[in-house]
C-alpha positions as CSV (number, residue, x, y, z in Angstrom):
1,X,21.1,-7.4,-22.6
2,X,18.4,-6.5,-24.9
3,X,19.3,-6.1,-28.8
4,X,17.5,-2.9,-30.0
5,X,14.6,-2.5,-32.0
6,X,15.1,-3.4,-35.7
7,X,14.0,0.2,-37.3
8,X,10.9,-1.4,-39.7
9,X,9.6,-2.9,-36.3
10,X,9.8,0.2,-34.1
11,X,8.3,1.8,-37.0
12,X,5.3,-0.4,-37.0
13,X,2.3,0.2,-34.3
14,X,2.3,-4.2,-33.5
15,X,6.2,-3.7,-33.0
16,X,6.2,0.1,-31.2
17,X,3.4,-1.9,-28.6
18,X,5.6,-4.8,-28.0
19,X,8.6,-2.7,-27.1
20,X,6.5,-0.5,-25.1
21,X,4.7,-3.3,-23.4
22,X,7.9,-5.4,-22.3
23,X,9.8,-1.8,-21.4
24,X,7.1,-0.8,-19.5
25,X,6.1,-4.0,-17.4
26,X,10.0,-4.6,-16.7
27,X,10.6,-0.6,-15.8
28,X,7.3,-1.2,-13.0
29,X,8.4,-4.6,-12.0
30,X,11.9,-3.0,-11.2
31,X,10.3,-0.2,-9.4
32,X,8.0,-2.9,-7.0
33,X,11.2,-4.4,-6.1
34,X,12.0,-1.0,-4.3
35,X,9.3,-1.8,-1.6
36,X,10.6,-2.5,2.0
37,X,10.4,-6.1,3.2
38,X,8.8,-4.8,6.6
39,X,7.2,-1.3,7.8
40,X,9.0,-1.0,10.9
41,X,6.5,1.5,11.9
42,X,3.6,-0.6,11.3
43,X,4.9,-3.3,13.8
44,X,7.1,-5.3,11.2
45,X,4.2,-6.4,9.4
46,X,4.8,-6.7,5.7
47,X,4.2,-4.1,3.3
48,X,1.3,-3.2,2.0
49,X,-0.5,-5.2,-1.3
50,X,-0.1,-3.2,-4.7
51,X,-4.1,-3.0,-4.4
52,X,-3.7,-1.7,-0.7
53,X,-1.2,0.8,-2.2
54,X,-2.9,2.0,-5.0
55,X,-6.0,2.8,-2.7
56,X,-4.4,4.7,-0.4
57,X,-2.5,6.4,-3.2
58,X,-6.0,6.7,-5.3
59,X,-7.2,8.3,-2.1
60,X,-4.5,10.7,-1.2
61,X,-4.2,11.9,-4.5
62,X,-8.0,12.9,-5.1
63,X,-9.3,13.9,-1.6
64,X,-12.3,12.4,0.1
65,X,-13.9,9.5,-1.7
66,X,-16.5,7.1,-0.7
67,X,-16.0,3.8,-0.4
68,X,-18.1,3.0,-4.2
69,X,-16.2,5.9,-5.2
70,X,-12.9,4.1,-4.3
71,X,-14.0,1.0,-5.7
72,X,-15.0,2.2,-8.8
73,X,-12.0,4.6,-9.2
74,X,-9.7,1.2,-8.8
75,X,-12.0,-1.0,-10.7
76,X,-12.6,-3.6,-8.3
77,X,-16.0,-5.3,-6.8
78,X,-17.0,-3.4,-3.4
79,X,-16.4,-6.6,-1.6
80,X,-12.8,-6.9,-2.4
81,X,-12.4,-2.7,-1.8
82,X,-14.5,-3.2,1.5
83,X,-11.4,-5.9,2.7
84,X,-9.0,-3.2,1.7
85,X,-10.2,-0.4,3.5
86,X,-10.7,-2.8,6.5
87,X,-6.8,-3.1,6.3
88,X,-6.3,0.2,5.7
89,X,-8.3,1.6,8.3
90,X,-7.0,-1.4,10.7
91,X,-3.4,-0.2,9.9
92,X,-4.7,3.6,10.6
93,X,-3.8,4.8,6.8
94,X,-7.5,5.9,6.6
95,X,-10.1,7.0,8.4
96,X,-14.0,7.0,8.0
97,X,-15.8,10.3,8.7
98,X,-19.9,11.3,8.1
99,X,-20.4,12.1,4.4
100,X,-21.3,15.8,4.3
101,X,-24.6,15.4,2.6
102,X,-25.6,11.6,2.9
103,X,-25.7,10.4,6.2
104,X,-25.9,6.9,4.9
105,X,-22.5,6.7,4.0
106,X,-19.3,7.6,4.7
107,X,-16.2,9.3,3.3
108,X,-12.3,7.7,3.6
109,X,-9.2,10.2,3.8
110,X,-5.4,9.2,4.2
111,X,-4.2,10.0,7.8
112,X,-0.9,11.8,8.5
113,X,0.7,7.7,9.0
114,X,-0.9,7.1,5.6
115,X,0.7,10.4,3.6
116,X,3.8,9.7,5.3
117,X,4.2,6.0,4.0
118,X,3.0,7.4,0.6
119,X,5.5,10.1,0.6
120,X,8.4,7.6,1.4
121,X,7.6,5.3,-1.2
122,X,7.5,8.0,-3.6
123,X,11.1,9.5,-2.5
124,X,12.4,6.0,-2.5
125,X,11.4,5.5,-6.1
126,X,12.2,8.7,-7.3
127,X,15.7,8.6,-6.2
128,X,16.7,4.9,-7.5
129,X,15.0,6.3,-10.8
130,X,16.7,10.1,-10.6
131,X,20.1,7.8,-10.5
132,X,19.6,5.7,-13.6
133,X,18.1,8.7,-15.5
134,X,21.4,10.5,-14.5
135,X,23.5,7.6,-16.2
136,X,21.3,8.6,-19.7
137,X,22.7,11.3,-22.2
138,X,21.4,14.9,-22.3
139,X,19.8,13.5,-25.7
140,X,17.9,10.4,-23.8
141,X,16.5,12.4,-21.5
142,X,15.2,15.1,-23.4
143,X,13.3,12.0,-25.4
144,X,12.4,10.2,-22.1
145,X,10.8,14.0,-21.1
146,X,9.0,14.5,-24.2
147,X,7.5,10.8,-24.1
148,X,6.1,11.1,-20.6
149,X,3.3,13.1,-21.1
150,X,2.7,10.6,-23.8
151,X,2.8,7.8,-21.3
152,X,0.5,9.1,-19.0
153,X,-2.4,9.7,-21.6
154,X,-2.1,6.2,-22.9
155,X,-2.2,4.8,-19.1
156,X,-5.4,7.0,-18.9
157,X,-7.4,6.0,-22.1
């Protein structure tokens, strides 16, 4: 069990970033841990890397994107995005179609098998998390809801 934050440390910005850092990192690893062993409806093969994931989630979430576009979204060499996509494409989570205005390249988009994989990861996480924020007081959530917007512009600077 973890002993709470002295107040003069969670006070201090060093101290607030340590708490955060450890909180944070332990609340995502927790979350991974949620991930099926297998995707039965991929064939049993394992599921899919977090880079895999994120890609397919990077291009649900934002539409068509080019492969570059993909890459530099996730911050990774082409290269290593062109093995991804290869996978995803392979697994038929995405599919290639003509660029609209540059016939030189080409444009990804999840498939229904890739939303549908997305979506039940999300539900899976969601409800493990619903249940421990329904073990929290009124008080902690209403703290948890404030800090998320918080949250999400730090994990975007």
């Amino acid at each position: 069990m973890t002993t709470p934050p002295t107040p003069s440390r969670a006070v201090s910005v060093p101290g607030l970033a340590e708490e955060l850092r450890i909180s944070i990192a332990r609340l995502s690893r927790r979350l991974r841990t949620l991930r099926p062993a297998t995707e039965g409806d991929r064939g049993g093969r394992g599921p899919l890397t977090l880079t895999q994931f994120a890609a397919l989630a990077a291009i649900e979430r934002h539409g068509s994107m080019t492969p570059r576009e993909l890459a530099d979204h996730e911050k990774v060499q082409p290269p290593s995005m062109t093995r991804v996509i290869a996978y995803l494409e392979e697994e038929g989570l995405v599919a290639r179609s003509p660029h609209p205005t540059d016939g030189r390249q080409v444009v990804l988009n999840a498939t229904e098998a890739g939303t549908a994989l997305l979506a039940d990861e999300r539900r899976r996480k969601e409800a493990w998390l619903a249940r421990r924020l329904g073990e929290l007081t009124d008080d902690e959530r209403e703290i948890l809801r404030r800090a998320a917007p918080i949250i999400d512009r730090l994990s975007r600077s």
